[in-house]
C-alpha positions in Angstrom: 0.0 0.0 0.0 1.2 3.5 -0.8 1.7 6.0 2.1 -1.7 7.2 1.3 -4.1 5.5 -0.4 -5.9 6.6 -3.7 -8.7 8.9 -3.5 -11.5 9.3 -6.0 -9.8 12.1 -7.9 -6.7 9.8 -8.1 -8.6 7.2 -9.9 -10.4 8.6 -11.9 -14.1 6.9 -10.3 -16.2 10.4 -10.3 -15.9 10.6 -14.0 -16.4 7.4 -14.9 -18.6 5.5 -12.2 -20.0 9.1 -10.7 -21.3 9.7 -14.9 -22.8 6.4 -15.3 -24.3 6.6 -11.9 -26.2 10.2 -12.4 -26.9 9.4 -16.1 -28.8 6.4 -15.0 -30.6 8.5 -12.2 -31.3 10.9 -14.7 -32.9 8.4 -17.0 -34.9 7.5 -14.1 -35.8 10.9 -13.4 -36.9 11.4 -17.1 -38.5 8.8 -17.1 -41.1 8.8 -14.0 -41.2 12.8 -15.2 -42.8 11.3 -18.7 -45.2 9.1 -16.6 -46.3 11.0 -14.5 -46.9 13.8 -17.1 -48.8 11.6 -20.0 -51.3 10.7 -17.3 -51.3 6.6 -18.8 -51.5 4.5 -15.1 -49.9 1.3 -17.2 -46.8 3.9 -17.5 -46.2 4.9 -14.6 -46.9 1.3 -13.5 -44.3 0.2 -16.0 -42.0 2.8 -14.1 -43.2 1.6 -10.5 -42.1 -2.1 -11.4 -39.2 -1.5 -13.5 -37.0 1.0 -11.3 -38.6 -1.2 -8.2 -36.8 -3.6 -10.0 -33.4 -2.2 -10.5 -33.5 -0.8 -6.8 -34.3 -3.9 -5.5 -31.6 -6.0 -7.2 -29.1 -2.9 -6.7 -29.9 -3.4 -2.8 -29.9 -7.2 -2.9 -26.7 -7.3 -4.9 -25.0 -4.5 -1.8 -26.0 -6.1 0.7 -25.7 -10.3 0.2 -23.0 -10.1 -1.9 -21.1 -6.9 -1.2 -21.8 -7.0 2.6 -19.7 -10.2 2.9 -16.7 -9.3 0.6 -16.6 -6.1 2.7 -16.3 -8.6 6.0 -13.7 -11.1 4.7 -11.3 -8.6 3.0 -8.3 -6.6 4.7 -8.6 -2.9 4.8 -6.9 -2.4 1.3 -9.6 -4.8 -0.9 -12.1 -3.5 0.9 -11.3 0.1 0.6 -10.8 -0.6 -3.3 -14.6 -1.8 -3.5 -16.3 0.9 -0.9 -14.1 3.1 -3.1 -15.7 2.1 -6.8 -19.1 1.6 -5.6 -19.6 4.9 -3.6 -19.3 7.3 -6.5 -22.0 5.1 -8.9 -24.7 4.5 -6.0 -24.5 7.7 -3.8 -27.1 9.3 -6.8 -28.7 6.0 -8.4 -29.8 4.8 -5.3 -31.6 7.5 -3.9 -32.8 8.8 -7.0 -33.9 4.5 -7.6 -35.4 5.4 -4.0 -37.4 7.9 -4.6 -39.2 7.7 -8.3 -39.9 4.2 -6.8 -42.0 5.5 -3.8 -43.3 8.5 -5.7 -44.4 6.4 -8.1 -46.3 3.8 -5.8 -48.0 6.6 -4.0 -49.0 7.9 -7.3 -50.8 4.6 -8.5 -52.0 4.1 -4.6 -53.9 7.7 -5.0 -55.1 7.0 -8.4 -56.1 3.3 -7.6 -57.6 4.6 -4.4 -56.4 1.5 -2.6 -55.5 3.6 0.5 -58.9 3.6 1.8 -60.5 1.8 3.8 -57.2 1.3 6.0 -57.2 -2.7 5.7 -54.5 -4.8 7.7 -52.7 -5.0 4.6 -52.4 -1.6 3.8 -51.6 -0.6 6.5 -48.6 -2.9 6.9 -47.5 -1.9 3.1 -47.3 1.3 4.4 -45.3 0.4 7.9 -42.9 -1.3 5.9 -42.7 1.7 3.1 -41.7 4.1 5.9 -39.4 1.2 7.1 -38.0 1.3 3.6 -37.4 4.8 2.9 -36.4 5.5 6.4 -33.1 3.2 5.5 -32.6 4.4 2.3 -33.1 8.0 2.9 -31.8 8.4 6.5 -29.8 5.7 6.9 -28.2 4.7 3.7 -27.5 8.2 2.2 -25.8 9.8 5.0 -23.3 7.4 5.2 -23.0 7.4 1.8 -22.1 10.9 1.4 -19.6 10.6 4.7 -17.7 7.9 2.8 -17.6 9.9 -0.9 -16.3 13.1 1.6 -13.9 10.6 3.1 -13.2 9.7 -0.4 -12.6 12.8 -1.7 -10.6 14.2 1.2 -7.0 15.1 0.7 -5.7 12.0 3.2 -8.4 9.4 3.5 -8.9 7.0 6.1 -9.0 3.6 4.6 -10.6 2.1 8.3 -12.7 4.6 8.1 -14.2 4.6 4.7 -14.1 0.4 5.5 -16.1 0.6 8.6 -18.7 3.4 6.5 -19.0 0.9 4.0 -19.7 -2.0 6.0 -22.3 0.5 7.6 -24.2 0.9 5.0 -24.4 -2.8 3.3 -25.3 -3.6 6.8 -28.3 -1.2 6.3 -29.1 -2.4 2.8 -28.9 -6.2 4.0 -31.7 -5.0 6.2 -33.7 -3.0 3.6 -33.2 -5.7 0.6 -34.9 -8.1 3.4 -37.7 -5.4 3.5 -37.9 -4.4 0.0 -38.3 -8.3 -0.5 -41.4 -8.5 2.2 -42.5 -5.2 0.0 -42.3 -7.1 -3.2 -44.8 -9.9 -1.8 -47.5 -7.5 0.2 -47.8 -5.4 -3.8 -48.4 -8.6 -5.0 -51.5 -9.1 -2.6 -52.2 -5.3 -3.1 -52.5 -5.2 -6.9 -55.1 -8.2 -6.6 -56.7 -6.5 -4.7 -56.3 -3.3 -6.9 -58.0 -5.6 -10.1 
């Protein structure tokens, strides 16, 4: 290992993995925009399910498979893979985050599934806030603490390890959830029909 290790500038990462990362978001964004502005439900629908999709495999793939390379590696493996997965995720996944809920809400409103306040809704919605709590409050911050690590003149490989463990411990969590999620929509949009 060098006397310091590489940061993100040093590598390169924001242009390549940071791009591909906020160009995908955008896409998302663009996307859910369109949906939401043509006013076709089996759009926004299509939206809902597909980016459900990618941010459910993204979170899946962090935290089963990342989680536990992060745990057997030394600091210098690990810091190489918190260090090219930060700059892609710390915008796809929240931007992932969000058109997914907004979208759901949407089609929730428009189905008017919401009321009555059955058992079932009411747990969608428990685990929902569960979901974007993590994402949002959990996930994010310690995102952006690692890319400032990362980007930091002298950066602390333990540290940006031990943030990166943080948050595929989080999304270990929330891919369980977003899993649960995946089978109470299923009961919801029978209902829905």
């Amino acid at each position: 290992m060098p006397d310091r290790p590489d940061t993100v500038a040093d590598r390169g990462t924001p242009t390549v993995a940071g791009v591909v990362g906020a160009g995908l978001a955008a896409c998302v964004a663009v996307g859910f925009g369109y949906a939401s502005l043509t006013g076709t439900i089996a759009t926004l629908r299509t939206v809902h399910v597909w980016v459900g999709t990618a941010w459910t495999a993204l979170v899946l793939m962090y935290g089963f498979i990342v989680a536990p390379l992060l745990r057997e590696r030394d600091t210098t493996a690990a810091y190489a893979i918190v260090g090219r997965l930060v700059p892609a995720t710390i915008v796809l996944l929240p931007t992932l985050a969000v058109v997914t809920i907004a979208a759901g809400v949407t089609m929730a409103l428009t189905y008017e599934i919401v009321w009555p306040m059955t058992t079932l809704i009411r747990t969608v919605l428990g685990v929902a806030v569960a979901i974007a709590g993590i994402a949002l409050l959990g996930v994010l911050p310690t995102d952006v603490l690692t890319y400032r690590e990362l980007q930091s003149a002298n950066p602390d490989p333990e540290r940006v390890v031990s943030l990166g463990a943080r948050t595929a411990t989080l999304l270990t969590v929330q891919g369980a959830l977003q899993v649960m999620m995946l089978f109470l929509m299923l009961r919801v949009a029978a209902m829905a029909t």
